[in-house]
C-alpha positions as CSV (number, residue, x, y, z in Angstrom):
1,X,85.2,99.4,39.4
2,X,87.4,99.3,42.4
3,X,86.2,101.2,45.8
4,X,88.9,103.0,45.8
5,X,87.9,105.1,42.6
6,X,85.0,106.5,44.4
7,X,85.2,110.1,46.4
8,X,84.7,110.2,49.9
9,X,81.0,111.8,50.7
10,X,80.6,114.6,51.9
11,X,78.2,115.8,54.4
12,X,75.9,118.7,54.4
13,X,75.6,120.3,57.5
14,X,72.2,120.0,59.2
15,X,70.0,123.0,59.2
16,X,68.8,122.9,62.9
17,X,69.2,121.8,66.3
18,X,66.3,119.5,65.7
19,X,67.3,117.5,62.9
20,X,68.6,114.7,62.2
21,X,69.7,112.5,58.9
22,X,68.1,109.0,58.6
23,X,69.1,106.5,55.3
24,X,67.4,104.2,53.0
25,X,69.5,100.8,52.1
26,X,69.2,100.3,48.0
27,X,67.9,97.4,47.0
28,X,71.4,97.3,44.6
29,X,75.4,97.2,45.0
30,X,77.9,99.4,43.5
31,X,81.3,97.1,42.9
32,X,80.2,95.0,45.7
33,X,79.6,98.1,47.9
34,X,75.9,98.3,49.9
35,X,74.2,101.5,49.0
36,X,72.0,104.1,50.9
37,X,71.0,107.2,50.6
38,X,70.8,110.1,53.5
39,X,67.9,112.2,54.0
40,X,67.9,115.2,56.4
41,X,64.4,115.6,58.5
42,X,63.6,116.9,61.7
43,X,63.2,114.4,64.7
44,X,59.9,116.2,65.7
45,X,57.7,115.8,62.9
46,X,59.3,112.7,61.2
47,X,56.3,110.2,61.3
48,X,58.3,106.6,61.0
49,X,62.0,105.5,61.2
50,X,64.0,102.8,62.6
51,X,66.7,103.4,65.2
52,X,69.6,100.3,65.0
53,X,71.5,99.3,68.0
54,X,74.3,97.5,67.2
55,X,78.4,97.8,68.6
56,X,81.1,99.3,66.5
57,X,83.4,96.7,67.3
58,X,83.7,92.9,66.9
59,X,80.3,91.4,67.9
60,X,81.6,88.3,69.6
61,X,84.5,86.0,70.4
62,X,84.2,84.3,67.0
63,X,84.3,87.8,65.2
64,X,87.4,88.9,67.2
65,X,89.2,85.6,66.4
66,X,88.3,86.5,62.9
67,X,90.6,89.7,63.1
68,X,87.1,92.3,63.3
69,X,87.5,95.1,65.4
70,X,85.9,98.5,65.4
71,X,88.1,100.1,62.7
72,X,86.5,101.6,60.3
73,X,88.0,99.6,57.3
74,X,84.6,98.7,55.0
75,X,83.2,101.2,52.7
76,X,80.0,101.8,51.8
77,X,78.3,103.6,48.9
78,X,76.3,106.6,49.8
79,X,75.0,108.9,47.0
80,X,77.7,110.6,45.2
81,X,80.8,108.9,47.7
82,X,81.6,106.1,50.0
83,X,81.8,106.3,53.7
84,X,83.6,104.1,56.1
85,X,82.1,101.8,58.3
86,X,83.3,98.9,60.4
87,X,83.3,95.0,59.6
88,X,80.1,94.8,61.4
89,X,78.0,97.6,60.4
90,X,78.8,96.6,57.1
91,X,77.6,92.8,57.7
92,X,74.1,94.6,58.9
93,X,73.5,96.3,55.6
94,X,74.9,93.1,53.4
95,X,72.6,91.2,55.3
96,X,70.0,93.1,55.0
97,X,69.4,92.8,51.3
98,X,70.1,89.1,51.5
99,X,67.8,88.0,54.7
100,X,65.7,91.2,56.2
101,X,64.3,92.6,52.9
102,X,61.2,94.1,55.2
103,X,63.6,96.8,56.0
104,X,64.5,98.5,52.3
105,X,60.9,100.1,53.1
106,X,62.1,102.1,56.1
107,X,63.8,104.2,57.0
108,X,66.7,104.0,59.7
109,X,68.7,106.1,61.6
110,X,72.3,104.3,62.2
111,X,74.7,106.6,64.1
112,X,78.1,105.9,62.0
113,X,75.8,106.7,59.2
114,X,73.5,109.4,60.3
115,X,76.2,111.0,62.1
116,X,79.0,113.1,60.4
117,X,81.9,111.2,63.0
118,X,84.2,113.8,61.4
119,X,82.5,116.9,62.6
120,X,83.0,117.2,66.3
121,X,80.2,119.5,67.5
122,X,77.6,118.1,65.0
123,X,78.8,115.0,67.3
124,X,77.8,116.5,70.6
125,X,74.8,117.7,69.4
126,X,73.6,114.7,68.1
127,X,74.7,112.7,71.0
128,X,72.4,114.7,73.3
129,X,69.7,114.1,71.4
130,X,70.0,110.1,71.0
131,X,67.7,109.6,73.7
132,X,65.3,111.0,71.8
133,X,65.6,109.5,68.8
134,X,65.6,106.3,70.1
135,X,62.4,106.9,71.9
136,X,60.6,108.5,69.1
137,X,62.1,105.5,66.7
138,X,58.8,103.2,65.7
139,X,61.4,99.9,66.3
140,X,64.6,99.6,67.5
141,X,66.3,96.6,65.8
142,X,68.8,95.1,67.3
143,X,72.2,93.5,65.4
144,X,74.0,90.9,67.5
145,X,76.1,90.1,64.3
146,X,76.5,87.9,61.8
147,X,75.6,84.4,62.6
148,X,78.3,81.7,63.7
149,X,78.6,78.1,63.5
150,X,77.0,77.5,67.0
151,X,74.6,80.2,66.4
152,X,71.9,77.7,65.0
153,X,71.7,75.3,68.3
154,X,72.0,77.9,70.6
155,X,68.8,79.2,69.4
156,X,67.2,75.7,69.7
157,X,68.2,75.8,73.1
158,X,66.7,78.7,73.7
159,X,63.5,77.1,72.0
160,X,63.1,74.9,74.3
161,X,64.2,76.9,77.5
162,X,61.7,79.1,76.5
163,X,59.3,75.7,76.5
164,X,59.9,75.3,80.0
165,X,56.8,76.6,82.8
166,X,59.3,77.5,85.0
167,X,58.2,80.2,87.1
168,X,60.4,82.9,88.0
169,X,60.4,85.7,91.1
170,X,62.0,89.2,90.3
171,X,63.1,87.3,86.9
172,X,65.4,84.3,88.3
173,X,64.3,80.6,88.7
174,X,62.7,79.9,92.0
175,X,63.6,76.0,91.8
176,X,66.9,75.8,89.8
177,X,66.6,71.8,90.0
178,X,62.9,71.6,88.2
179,X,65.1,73.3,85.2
180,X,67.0,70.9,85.5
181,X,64.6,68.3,85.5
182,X,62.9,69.4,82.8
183,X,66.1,69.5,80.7
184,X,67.4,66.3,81.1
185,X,70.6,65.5,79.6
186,X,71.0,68.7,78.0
187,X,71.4,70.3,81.4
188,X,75.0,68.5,81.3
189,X,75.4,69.4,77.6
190,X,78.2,71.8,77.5
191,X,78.2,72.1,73.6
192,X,74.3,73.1,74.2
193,X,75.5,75.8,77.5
194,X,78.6,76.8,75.6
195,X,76.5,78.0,72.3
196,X,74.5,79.6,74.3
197,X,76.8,81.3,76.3
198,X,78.7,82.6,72.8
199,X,75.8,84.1,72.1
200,X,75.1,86.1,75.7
201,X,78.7,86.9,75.7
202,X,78.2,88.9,72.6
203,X,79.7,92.7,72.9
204,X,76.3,94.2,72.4
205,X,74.9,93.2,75.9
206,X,78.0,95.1,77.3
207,X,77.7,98.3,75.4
208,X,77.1,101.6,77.3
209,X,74.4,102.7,75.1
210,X,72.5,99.6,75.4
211,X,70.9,100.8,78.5
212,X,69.6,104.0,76.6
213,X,68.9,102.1,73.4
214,X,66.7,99.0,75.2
215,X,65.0,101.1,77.8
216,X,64.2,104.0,76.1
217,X,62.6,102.3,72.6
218,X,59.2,101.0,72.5
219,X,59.0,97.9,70.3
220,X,62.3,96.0,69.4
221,X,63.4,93.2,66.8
222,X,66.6,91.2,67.6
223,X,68.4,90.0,64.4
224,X,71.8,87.3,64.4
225,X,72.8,87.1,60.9
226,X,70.5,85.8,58.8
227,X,68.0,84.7,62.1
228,X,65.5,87.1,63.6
229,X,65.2,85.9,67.8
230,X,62.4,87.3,70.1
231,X,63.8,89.7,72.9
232,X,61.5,87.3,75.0
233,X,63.3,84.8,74.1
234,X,66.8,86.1,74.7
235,X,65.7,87.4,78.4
236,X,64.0,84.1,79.2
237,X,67.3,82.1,78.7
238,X,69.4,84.8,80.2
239,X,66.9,84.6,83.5
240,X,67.1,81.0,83.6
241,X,71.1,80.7,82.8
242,X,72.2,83.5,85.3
243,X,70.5,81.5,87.7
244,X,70.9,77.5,86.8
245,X,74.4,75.7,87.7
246,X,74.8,72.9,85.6
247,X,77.0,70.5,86.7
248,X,79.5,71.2,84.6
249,X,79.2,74.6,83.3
250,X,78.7,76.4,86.3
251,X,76.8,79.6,86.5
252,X,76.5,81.6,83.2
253,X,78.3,85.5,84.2
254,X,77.7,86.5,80.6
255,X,77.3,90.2,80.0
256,X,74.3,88.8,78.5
257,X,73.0,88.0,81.8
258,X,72.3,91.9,82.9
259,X,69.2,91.8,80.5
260,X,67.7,90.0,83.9
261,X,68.8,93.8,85.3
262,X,68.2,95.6,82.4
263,X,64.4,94.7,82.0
264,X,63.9,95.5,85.7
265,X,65.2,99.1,85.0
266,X,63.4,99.5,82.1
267,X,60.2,98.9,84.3
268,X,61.6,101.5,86.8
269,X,62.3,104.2,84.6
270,X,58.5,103.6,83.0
271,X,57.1,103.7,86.5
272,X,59.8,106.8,87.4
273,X,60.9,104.4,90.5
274,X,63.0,106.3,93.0
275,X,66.6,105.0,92.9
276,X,66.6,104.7,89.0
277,X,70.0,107.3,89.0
278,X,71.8,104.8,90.9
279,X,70.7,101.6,89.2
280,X,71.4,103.1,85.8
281,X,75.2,104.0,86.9
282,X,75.1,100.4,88.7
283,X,74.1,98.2,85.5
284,X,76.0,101.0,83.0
285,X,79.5,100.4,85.3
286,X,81.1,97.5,83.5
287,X,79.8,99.1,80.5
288,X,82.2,99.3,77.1
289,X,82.5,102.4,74.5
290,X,84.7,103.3,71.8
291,X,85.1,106.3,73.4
292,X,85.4,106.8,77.2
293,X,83.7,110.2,77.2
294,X,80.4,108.4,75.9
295,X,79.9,106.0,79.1
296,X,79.1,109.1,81.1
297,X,77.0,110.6,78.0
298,X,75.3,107.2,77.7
299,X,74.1,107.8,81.2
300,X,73.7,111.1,80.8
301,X,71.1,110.2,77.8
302,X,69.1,107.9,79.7
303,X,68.6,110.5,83.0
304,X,67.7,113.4,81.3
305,X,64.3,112.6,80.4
306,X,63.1,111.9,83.9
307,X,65.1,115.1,85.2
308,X,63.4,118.2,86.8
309,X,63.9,121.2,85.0
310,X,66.1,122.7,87.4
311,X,68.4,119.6,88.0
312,X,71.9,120.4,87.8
313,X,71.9,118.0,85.3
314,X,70.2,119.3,82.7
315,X,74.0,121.5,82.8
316,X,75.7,119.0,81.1
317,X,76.8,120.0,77.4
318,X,78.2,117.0,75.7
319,X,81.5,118.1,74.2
320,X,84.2,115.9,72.3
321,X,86.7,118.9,72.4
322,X,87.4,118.3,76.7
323,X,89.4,115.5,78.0
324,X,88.1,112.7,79.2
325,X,89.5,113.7,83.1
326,X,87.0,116.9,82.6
327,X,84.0,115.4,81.8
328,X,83.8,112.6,84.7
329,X,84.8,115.5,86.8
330,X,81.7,118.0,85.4
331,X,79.6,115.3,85.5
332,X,80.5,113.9,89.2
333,X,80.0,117.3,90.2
334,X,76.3,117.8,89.0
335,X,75.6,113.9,89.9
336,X,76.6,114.8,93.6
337,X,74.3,117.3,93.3
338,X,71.1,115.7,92.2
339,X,72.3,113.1,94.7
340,X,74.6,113.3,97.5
341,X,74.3,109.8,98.3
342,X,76.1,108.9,95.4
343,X,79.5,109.6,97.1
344,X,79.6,105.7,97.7
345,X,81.1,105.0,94.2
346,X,84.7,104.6,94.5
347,X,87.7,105.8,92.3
348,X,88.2,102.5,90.9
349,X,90.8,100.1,92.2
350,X,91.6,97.7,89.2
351,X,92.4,95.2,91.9
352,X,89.4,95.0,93.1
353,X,87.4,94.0,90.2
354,X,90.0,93.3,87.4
355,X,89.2,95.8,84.7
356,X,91.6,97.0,82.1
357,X,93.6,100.1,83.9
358,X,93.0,103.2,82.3
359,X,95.1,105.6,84.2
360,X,93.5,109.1,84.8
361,X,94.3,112.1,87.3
362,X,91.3,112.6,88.7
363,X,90.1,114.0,92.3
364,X,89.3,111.2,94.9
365,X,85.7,112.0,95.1
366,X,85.1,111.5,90.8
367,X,85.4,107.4,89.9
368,X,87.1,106.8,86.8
369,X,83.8,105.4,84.8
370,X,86.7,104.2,81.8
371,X,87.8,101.6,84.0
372,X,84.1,100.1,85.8
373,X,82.6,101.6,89.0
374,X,83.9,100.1,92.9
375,X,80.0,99.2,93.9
376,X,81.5,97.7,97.2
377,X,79.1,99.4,99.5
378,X,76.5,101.2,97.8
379,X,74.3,98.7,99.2
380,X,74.6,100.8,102.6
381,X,74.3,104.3,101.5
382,X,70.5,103.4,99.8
383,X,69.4,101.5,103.1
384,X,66.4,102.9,103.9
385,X,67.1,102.5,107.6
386,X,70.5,104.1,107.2
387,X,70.7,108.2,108.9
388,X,73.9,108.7,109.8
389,X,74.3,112.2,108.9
390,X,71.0,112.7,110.7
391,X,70.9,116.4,111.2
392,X,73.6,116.8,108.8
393,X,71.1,116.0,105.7
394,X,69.1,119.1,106.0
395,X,72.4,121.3,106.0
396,X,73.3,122.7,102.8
397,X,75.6,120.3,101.0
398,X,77.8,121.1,98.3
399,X,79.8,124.3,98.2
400,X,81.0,125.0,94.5
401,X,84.2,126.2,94.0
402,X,85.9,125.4,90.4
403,X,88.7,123.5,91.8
404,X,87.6,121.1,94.7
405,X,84.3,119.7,96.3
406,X,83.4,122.1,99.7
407,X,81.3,120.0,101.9
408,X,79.3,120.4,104.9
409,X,80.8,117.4,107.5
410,X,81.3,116.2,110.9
411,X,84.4,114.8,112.2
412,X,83.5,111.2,114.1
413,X,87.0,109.3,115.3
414,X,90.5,108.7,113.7
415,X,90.8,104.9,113.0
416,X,93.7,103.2,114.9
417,X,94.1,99.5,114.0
418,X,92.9,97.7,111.4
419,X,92.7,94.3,110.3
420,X,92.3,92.1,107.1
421,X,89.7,89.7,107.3
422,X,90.1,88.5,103.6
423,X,93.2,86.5,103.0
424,X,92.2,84.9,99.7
425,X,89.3,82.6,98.7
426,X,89.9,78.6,99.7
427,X,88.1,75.7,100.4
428,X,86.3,76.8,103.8
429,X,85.9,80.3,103.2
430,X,88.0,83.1,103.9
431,X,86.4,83.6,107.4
432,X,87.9,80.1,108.3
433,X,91.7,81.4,108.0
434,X,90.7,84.8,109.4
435,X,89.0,83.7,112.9
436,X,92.0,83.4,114.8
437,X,93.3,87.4,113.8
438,X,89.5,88.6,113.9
439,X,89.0,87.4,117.1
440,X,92.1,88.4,118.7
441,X,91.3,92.0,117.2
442,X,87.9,91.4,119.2
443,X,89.9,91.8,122.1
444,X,91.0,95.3,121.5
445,X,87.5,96.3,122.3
446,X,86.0,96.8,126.0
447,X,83.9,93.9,126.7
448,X,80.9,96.0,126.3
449,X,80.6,98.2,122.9
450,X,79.5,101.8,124.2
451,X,75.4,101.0,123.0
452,X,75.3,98.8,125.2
453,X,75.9,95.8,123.0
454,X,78.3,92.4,124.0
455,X,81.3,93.2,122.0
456,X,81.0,89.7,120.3
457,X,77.7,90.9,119.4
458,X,78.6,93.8,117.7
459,X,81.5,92.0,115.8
460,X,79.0,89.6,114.3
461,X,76.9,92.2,113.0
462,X,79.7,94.5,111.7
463,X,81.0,91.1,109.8
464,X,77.1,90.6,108.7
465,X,76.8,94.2,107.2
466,X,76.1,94.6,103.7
467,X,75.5,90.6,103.4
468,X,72.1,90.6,105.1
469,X,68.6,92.6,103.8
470,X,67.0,92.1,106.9
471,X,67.1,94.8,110.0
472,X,69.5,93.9,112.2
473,X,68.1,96.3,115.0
474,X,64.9,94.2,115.6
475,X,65.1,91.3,118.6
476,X,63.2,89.1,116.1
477,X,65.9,89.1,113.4
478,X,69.1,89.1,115.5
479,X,67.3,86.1,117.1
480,X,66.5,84.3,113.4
481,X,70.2,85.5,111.6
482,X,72.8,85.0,114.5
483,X,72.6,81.0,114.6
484,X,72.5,81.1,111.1
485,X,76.0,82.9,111.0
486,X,77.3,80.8,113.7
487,X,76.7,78.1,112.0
488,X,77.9,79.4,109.0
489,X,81.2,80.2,110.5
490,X,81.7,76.6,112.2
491,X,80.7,74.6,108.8
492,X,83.4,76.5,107.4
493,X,86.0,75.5,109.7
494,X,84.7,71.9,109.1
495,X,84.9,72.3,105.3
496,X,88.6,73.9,106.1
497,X,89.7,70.8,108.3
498,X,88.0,68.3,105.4
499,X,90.0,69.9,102.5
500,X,93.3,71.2,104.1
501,X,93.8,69.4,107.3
502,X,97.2,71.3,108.3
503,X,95.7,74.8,107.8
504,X,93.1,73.5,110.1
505,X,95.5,72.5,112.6
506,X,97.4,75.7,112.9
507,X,94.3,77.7,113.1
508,X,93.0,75.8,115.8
509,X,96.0,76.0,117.7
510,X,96.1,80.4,117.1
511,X,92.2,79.8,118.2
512,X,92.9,77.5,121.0
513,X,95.2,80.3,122.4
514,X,93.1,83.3,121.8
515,X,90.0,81.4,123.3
516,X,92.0,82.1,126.7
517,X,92.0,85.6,126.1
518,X,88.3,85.8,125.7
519,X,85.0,87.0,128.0
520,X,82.6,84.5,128.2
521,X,80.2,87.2,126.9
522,X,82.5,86.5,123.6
523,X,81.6,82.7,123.1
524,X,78.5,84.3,121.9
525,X,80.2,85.0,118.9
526,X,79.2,81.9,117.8
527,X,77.6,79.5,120.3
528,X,79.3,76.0,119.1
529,X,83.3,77.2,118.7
530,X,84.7,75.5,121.6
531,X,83.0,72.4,120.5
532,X,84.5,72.7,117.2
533,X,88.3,72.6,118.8
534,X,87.3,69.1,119.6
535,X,87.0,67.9,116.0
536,X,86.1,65.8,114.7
537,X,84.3,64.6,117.5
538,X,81.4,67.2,116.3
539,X,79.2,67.6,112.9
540,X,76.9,70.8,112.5
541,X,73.3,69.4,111.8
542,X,72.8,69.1,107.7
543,X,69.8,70.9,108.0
544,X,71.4,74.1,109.9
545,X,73.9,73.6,107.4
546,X,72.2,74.1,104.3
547,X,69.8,76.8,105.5
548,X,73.2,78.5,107.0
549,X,75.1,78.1,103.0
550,X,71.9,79.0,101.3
551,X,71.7,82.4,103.4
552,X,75.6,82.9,103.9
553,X,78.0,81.8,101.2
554,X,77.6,82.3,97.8
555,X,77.0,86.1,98.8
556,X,79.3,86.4,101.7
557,X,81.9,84.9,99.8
558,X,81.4,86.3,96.1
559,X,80.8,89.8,98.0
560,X,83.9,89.6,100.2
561,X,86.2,88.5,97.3
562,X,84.9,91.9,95.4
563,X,85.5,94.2,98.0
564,X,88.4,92.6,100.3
565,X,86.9,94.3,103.5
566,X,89.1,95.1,106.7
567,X,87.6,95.6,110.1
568,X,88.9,99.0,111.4
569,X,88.7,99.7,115.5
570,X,88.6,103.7,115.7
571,X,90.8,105.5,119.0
572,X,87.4,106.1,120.6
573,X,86.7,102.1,120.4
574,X,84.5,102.8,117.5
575,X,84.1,99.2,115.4
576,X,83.9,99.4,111.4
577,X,84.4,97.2,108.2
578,X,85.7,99.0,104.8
579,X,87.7,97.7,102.0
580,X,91.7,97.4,102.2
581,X,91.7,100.9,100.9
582,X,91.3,101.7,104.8
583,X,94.6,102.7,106.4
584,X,95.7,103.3,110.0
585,X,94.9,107.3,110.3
586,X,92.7,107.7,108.3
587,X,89.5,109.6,109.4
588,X,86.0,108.8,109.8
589,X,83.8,111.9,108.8
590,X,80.1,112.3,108.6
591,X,79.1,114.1,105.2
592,X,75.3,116.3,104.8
593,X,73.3,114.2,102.4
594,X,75.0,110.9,103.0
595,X,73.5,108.3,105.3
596,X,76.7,106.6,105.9
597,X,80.2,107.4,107.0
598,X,82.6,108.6,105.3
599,X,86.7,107.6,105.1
600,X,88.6,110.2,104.4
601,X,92.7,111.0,104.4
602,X,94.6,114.0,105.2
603,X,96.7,115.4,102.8
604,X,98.8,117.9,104.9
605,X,96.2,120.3,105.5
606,X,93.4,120.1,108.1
607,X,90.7,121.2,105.8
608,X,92.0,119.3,102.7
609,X,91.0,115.6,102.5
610,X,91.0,112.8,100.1
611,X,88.1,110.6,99.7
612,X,89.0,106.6,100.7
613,X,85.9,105.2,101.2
614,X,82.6,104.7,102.4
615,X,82.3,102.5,106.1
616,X,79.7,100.4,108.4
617,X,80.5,101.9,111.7
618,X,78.5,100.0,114.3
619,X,76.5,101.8,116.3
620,X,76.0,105.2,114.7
621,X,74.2,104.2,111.6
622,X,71.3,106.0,112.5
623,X,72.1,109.0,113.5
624,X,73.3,108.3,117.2
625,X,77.0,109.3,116.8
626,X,74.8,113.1,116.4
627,X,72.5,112.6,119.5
628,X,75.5,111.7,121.3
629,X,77.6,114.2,120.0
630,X,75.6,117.3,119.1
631,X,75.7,118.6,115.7
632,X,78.9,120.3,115.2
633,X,79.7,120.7,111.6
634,X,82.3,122.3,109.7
635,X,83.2,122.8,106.0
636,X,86.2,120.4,104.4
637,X,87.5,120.3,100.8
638,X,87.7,116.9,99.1
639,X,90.7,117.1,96.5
C-alpha cells in the first residue's frame, strides 16, 4: 500500500505541564514506512528513556550534495497515521532496525516526534522544558548521520590518533611535532585529514542545541550510520586536529573542533564556574537552528538550571507566536540584567566575520544572535583587572522602560581622529603596511601621555591590548613583553621586504620621513627601527624571532583580521583602539556594571545614544578616569 493512503496522526494533547510523549521504534515496516508508537508520561516520574540529539537538516556535505535538507519530506508510521519527518531523522529510525537493535527496548524521546510541531504553545512549553529532559534522559544518543564513503578511514584515523600518548594542557597538544612524529606519513595524508575533517564538519557539532544536549546529559553514545564511535574518541581527534598543522592541510576550523570548548564548559557548568553565561553565548554564537528564535531558547535552556530564583531570567517565556526581533530584544534585556558586562557583544557586522546576513531592526545595544555574535572585545570586559566604571558599578544599573535601555553613565571624552591600523592581511603582517600612518598618528599625542607614560609607550600597549594575558601594569611584564613586540614588529617589516620588495620601499621612505618628526622618547617604540631602514644590512636574531612569532602572530594577526581595530585619539588626548565601527564624534561613555568603556553615537538628542562599541582606552582602565574626574553620573537612553 502506497504512503500516501495513510491519514495524517493526530496528536492528543498532553494532560500537564509536566509531561511529555516518548516513542518506541517497532521491530516491523508498514509499506516500507518505520513504525513507532507514542506514549504520554510525565517527565518526573518516568524511570528510563533515551533523549536523541541529532539536526533536522542535512548532516554533512555529502548529505547536502545528495539534495537532503531539513524539509520534512519522509513519513513515518505512527499508530493509526503517518507523520513527517526529514531525510535524516528518517535514516535514524531505518537504521536503527538494521544496525542498533539494542534500542527497540527503550524508550526515546525525539523532538519532531515527541513534539506536536503543529501546535505552537504545546511547542513553547516543551521547549522550556528540554533541558530537563535531556538531563533526566538515562543516555543521550547521538546521530551524526548516515555513514559515507570516507566515513570508514576516518574512524581508523581516529583509532590511531586516539593510539597516540600525546599529552595535552587545557585539551590541545603541547608538542604539535611529537604528533607528528608519531604519525608519520599519514600526517601528510590529506585523504586521511580530509575524512576526518568530513566527519568534524558535520552540522551536528554546529547546532544550537548541542550545547544543551552534550552538557546537560549524563552518559552519551555517538552513532554514524551503521558505526557506533566513542565521544572520547571524537574529542581526542578534535583536540589533536584543532591544534596540529600538517603540512599540507593546515589547521582543522571544523565546527567539530568546539567539542575542545564544549567539554571545557561542560566541566564549568558541573563545577557552577563563574563566567559560564558568557562562555555559553561565546561557544553557542556561530551556532545554527531551523528556527532563529531557538538560538536564544537554546541558551536560554542551558542557563536556567544554574539561575537564582530571582534572576530576571527565570522571566523568559518561550513563545513561537512573537517575532524573532522581540525575543532577542526580551531576552538582551534580562541578560543585561543578570549581567551588565555583557554589553560587549556587538550588533553583528557581517563584515566582520562573514555570516549569512539576516537583516533585523533591532536596537543597538540587542546583537542579532541569527547572524553570529561580534566577540571582538569581550576579552576586555571579563579582565579581572579591568574597573573602569569604578564607582559607577555599585550604582543602580538598568532603568526599565518598555521602549529603550535607561542606563546609569559617565561621559569621558569625544573621540577626534581616528586611524585604521588594519589594511588587509599580507605577507608581513598588517602592522608592516600600517607603521608609517600609526606612527605619524603617534605624533598627534604630547610627548608624554597624561599618566605619566612616554607616548610611544603607551601606543605599544594600546596596540598590545586584547592580544596579551599578562598584566601590563607590572614593571616585570612590560620589561619581558615590549622586546618581544618590538621584535615582532621589525621581523615583519623583514618578512614584508622578503616577499614584496616595492611595498617595502615605499614604507620605508613614509617611515624614513616620519622618523624626523619623532621624540627620541618615541624610538622606544621599538628599540631596533632605525636599524631596520638600513636593510638589509640587519637580521633580527632567529631565536628573538621565534619566541617573538610564537607569542605575537598567529593571534595578533587572526585576532586583528576578526575585528579590523582602529586606534582612536580622543579631544582630551585620550588614546584608544576599537573596531572600524569607531567614527570621528563619536563618544566615549563609562556605563555602571561595565568594566570597560563604552562607544556610543548621538542620534540628535543629548540623552539618546546608540551603542557602537566597546574600547581599550589607555590609562583609565582601572578606574582612574573616576579618581581623576570625580563621579559625576547621569542617566542616558540607548535606542
Amino acid at each position: 500500500m502506497a504512503s500516501e493512503a495513510f491519514t495524517s496522526y493526530q496528536y492528543q494533547s498532553l494532560t500537564s505541564s509536566k509531561a511529555i510523549r516518548v516513542l518506541k521504534i517497532l521491530d516491523q515496516e508498514l509499506s516500507d514506512l518505520p513504525c513507532c508508537t507514542l506514549t504520554e508520561v510525565e517527565l518526573d516520574t518516568q524511570e528510563s528513556y533515551i533523549a536523541l540529539s541529532y539536526t533536522w537538516g542535512s548532516p554533512g556535505k555529502e548529505a547536502t550534495d545528495r539534495g537532503v535538507t531539513s524539509e520534512r519530506c519522509m513519513q513515518i508510521f505512527c499508530e493509526t497515521g503517518t507523520i513527517p519527518v526529514t531525510q535524516n531523522l528518517f535514516d535514524f529510525l531505518r537504521d536503527v532496525r538494521q544496525f542498533h537493535r539494542h534500542l527497540l527496548k527503550e524508550y526515546i524521546w525525539i523532538d519532531a516526534l515527541c513534539i506536536d510541531q503543529d501546535n505552537l504553545d504545546e511547542r513553547a512549553v516543551q521547549v522550556e522544558m528540554m533541558g530537563d529532559v535531556y538531563a533526566q534522559a538515562k543516555s543521550v544518543v547521538i546521530w551524526l548521520g548516515r555513514a559515507e564513503e570516507t566515513t570508514c578511514l576516518a574512524l581508523d584515523f581516529m583509532t590511531i590518533i586516539e593510539s597516540a600518548k600525546i599529552p595535552l594542557i587545557d585539551a590541545r597538544v603541547e608538542n604539535p611535532q611529537s604528533l607528528k612524529t608519531f604519525l608519520g606519513p599519514l600526517a601528510d595524508s590529506n585523504d586521511h585529514w580530509n575524512a576526518l575533517k568530513l566527519i568534524l564538519d558535520r552540522s551536528w557539532f554546529s547546532r544550537t542545541w548541542v550545547l544543551q544536549e552534550f552538557c546537560l546529559a549524563t552518559h552519551f553514545s555517538l552513532l554514524c550510520g551503521q558505526f557506533e564511535v566513542s565521544i572520547d574518541k571524537i574529542i581526542k581527534a578534535a583536540s589533536l586536529a584543532v591544534s596540529f598543522p600538517t603540512s599540507r592541510a593546515g589547521k582543522m576550523n571544523s565546527p567539530g573542533a568546539k567539542m575542545v570548548d564544549i567539554l571545557a564548559l561542560r566541566k564549568g557548568m558541573k563545577e557552577r564556574s563563574p563566567g559560564n553565561l558568557f562562555n555559553i553565548l561565546l561557544y553557542s554564537s556561530n551556532s545554527t537552528a531551523t528556527d532563529p528564535k531557538d538560538l536564544v531558547y537554546g541558551v536560554l535552556g542551558m542557563i536556567k538550571r544554574g539561575l537564582s530564583d530571582a534572576s530576571p531570567l527565570r522571566n523568559l517565556e518561550v513563545s513561537y507566536r512573537v517575532s524573532t526581533a522581540e525575543t532577542y530584544t526580551r531576552f538582551t534585556r534580562l541578560l543585561l540584567s543578570e549581567d551588565p558586562r555583557l554589553l560587549c557583544f556587538q550588533n553583528h557586522d557581517p563584515r566582520l566575520q562573514g555570516y549569512a546576513n539576516i537583516r533585523l531592526e533591532l536596537p543597538s545595544w540587542v546583537p542579532n544572535y541569527a547572524n553570529g555574535l561580534n566577540l571582538a572585545h569581550g576579552d576586555f570586559a571579563f579582565k579581572p583587572s579591568n574597573d573602569a566604571a569604578k564607582s559607577l558599578l555599585s550604582s543602580p544599573w538598568i532603568v526599565r522602560r518598555p521602549d529603550g535601555l535607561v542606563l546609569n553613565a559617565q561621559k569621558v571624552d569625544v573621540i577626534e581622529d581616528r586611524v585604521v591600523i588594519y589594511k588587509g592581511m599580507c605577507e608581513g603582517s598588517w602592522i608592516a603596511r600600517a607603521l608609517p600612518d600609526i606612527l605619524e598618528f603617534l605624533c598627534a599625542f604630547k610627548p608624554t601621555y597624561f599618566d605619566g607614560q612616554p607616548r610611544s609607550q603607551a601606543l605599544w600597549l594600546t596596540l598590545a591590548s586584547g592580544v596579551i594575558k599578562a598584566d601590563l601594569s607590572t614593571i616585570s611584564a612590560l620589561e619581558m613583553y615590549h622586546p618581544i613586540f618590538a621584535l615582532w614588529v621589525g621581523e615583519c617589516l623583514l618578512t614584508l621586504a622578503a616577499n614584496d620588495l616595492s611595498t617595502y620601499f615605499r614604507i620605508l621612505t613614509d617611515l624614513q620621513r616620519t622618523i624626523g618628526t619623532l621624540a627620541e622618547s618615541d624610538m622606544d617604540f621599538f628599540p631596533n627601527l632605525t636599524m631596520l631602514l638600513e636593510f638589509p644590512k640587519v637580521r633580527t636574531p632567529q631565536k628573538d624571532v621565534i619566541l617573538a612569532r610564537e607569542k605575537f602572530r598567529n593571534i595578533v594577526e587572526e585576532r586583528t583580521s576578526t575585528i579590523r581595530p582602529v586606534l582612536f585619539r580622543t579631544r582630551e588626548g585620550l588614546l584608544g583602539k576599537g573596531t572600524e565601527n569607531v567614527r570621528k564624534g563619536d563618544e566615549v561613555w563609562l556605563i555602571a556594571g561595565m568594566p570597560t568603556p563604552v562607544v556610543l553615537r548621538k542620534t540628535g538628542s543629548e540623552k539618546h545614544l546608540k551603542k557602537i562599541d566597546i574600547a581599550y582606552v589607555h590609562g583609565i582602565m582601572r578606574g582612574e578616569f573616576v579618581d581623576l574626574k570625580g563621579l559625576c553620573a547621569e542617566e542616558i537612553e540607548l535606542i
